[in-house]
N, C-alpha and C positions, 0 to 999 in steps of 0.2 A: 780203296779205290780212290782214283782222284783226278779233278777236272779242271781243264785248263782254260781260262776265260777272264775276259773283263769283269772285275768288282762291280762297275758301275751299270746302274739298268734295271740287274735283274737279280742283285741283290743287295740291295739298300731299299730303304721307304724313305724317299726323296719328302719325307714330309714332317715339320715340327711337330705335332700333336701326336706323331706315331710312332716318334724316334724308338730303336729295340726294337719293332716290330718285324716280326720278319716276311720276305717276299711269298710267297708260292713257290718259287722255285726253290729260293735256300732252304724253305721245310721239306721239300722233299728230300733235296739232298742229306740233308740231318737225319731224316726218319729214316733214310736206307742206308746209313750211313756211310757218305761219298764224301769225305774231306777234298772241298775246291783250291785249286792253285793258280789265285787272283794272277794279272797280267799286272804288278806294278814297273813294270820297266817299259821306257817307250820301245825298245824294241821288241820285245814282248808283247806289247799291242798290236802291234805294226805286224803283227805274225798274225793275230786272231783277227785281225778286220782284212789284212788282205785274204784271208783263208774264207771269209764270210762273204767277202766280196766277190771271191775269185765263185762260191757256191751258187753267189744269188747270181751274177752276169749267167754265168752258165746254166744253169736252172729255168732259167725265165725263155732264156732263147730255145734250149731244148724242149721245152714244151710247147713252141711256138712252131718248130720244127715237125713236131709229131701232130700238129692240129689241136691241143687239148686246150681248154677252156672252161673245165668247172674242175672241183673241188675230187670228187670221188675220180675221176679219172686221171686225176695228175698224183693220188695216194695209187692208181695202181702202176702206175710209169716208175716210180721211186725206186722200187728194187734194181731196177732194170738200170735206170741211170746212176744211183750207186753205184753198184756193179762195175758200168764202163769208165767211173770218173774214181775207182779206189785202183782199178787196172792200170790207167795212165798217172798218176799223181801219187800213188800209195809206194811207203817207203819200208823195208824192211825192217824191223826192230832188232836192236844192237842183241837183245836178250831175245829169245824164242816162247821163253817159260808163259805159258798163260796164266796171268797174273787174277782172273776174274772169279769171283765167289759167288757161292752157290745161294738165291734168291730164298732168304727163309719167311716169308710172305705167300701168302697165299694169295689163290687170286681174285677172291675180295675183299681181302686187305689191299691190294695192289691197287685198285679201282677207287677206295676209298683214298688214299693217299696220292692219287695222281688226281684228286680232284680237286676244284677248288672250293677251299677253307674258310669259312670268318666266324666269328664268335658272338657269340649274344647270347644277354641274360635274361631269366626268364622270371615274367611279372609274379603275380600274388595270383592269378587265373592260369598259372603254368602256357603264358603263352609269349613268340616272341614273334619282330620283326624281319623279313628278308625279300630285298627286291619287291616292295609295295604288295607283300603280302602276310597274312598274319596266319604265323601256324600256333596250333594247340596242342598239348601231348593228350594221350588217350587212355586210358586203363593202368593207372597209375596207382591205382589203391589210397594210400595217404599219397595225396602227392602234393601234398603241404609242404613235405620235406625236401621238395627239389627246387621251392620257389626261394626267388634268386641265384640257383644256378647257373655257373656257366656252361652252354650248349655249345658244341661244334655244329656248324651246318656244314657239308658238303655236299656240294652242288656238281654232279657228274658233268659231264661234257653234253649228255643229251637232253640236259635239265632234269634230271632225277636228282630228288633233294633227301638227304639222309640225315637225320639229328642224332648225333650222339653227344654221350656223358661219361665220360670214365670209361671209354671204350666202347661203350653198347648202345646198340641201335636204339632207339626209343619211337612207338607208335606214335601217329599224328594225325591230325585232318586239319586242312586248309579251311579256314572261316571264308565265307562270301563275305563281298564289300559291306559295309554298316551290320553283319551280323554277332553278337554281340559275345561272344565267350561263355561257357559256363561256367558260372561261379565254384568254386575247389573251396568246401567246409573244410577247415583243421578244428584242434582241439579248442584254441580261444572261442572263435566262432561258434561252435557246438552250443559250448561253456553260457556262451551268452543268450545263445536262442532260450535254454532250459532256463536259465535266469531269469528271461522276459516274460517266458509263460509261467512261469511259477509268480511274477510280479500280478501279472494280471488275473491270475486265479485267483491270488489273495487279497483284491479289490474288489471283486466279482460278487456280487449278493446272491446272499444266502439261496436258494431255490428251494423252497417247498411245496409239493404237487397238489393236489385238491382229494378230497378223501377219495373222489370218486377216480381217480386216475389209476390205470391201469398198473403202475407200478405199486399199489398199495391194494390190488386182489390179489386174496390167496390163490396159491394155481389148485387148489380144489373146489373153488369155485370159479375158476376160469370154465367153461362151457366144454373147450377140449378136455378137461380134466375130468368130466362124470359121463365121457364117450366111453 
């Protein structure tokens, strides 16, 4: 499949530090695999901005036309104006053959991949940054093994935020402001608690009880013992 459109915009990262990185929209195109067909010719351009300009003029009036003025009622007017504006402008294809293939995605892969994406690594407490807030993973077992990690975050359109790793979802809970993470033992760690206390047992003087202490009665002459 493949898409006819200006390179510029909304598929570059107009930015040094992130050169290679790719947009949002080019990952999606990649992950469904939709090879684009940049507009490098100025009349080629001149095709896709009068086509975008000819949508948004008319668009904007015909909503204005119908009365609409928020969000959800101008998403239900779309079919309808589609519709009227593929009937007048829409050109028949030289070929007939439907060229389109069949979606081997499911529909929450589909959800996850039309969301938007960013990456971040996760600390020594399996936790990371997004949007001034700090998430944690949860029931990880060792999950020693996933610090420094790279995590995908997707972030739905309703603000449902999903962390994945190699494909799978990963539990989480959102930390309140200044609350502090729970520390994740590995094996070093462990390694050194048992160290510590083994240090300080064997500084630790000697204890011995008084004759009369209860840990040096026989239990036959403990009281409950000649009950």
């Amino acid at each position: 499949m493949a898409l006819y459109s200006d390179k510029h915009g909304i598929f570059r990262v107009n930015h040094p530090e992130r050169e290679g990185d790719l947009m949002q929209f080019t990952r999606v195109l990649k992950t469904l695999d939709i090879a684009p067909i940049h507009a490098n010719t100025p009349q080629a351009k001149g095709r896709v901005e009068r086509a975008n300009q000819t949508l948004q003029d008319r668009l904007v009036k015909e909503l204005r036309l119908a009365g609409i003025s928020d969000i959800d009622a101008a998403n239900a007017f779309l079919p309808s104006f589609i519709k009227a504006y593929n009937a007048r402008f829409a050109a028949a294809p030289q070929n007939a053959t439907d060229a389109h293939r069949p979606v081997l995605h499911d529909a929450l892969e589909l959800d996850l991949i039309f969301s938007l994406q960013s990456h971040r690594k996760l600390s020594k407490n399996l936790t990371l940054q997004y949007k001034n807030r700090e998430y944690q993973l949860t029931g990880q077992g060792k999950g020693y093994r996933l610090r420094g990690a790279q995590i995908t975050v997707c972030e739905a359109f309703d603000g449902n935020v999903t962390l994945l790793h190699q494909g799978k979802a990963l539990p989480y809970r959102i930390l309140n402001e200044g609350e502090p993470p729970i520390p994740v033992d590995d094996e070093k760690s462990i390694h050194a608690t048992v160290e510590q206390a083994k240090t300080i047992q064997l500084h630790r003087r000697t204890y011995k009880p008084a004759p009369d202490h209860p840990w040096r009665r026989s239990a036959t002459s403990s009281p409950s013992a000649t009950l």
